[in-house]
N, C-alpha and C positions, 0 to 999 in steps of 0.2 A: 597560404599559411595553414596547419594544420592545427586542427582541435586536439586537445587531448584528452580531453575531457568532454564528450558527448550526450548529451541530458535524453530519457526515455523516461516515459510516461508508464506507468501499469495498473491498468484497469482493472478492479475486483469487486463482485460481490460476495457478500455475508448472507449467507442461509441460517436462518435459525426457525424458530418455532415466532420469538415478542422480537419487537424489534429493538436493535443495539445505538442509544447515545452516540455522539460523535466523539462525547468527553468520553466514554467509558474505551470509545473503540482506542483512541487518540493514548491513554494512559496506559491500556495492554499493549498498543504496538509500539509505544517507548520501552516498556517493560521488558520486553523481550528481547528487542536492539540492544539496548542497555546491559543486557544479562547476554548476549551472545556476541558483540562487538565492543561493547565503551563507547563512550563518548569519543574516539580517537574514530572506531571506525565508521558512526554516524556522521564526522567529516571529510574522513577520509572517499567515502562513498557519496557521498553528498544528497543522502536518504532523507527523504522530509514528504511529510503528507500536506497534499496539494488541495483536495476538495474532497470534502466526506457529504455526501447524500442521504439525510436519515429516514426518508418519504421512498428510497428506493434504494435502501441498503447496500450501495456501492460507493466508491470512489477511487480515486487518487493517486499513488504515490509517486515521487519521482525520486529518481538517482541514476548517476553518472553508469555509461551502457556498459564499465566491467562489473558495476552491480548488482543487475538484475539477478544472477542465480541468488546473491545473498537477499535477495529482497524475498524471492520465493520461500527463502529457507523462512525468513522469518514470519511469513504468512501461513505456513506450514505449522508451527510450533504454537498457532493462537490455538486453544482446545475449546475455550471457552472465558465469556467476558459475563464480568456480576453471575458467577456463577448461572451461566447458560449455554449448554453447549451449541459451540458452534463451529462451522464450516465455511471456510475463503474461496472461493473460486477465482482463479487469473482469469479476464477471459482473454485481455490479448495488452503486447506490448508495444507501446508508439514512439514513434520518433516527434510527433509537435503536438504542442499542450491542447491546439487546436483539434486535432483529430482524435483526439483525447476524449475530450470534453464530449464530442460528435459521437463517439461509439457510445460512451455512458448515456447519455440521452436515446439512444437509438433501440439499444439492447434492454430497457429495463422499461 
């Protein structure tokens, strides 16, 4: 049987100067899905933030593997949270939440 729907993991850190809330990051990156997709295509993609790290300013997100470039766009588009500018870096995308989890710990 074939998936149709294939879950990927994408790992990113936040570059800034103070460090960024989970809540603050959590309500910009709604903010922006919400302002470039709707609610239609936060289920259509199946975009949802998975673990935010605020002692090493990465984490998370998942959604289904035709999502990824829209995940990028919208990681592209944060400029800045609580007015502070800021900077996303991907650093890479996973197929299990496990190896996931493994490079955020590894890399930070």
């Amino acid at each position: 049987m074939i998936k149709l729907f294939r879950k990927r993991y994408i790992i990113f850190q936040i570059i800034s100067k103070k460090k960024i809330s989970h809540h603050d990051f959590l309500q910009k990156f709604e903010e922006i899905l919400s302002y470039l997709y709707g609610i239609r295509g936060k289920i259509k993609y199946g975009i949802e933030l998975v673990e935010f790290n605020e002692e090493k300013q990465g984490g998370i997100i998942s959604c289904y593997h035709k999502a990824v470039p829209y995940v990028r766009i919208i990681l592209l588009f944060i400029f800045s949270i609580e007015e502070e500018k800021v900077l996303i870096n991907v650093v890479k995308v996973t197929g299990t939440l496990k190896r996931a989890r493994q490079i955020l710990e590894k890399l930070f």
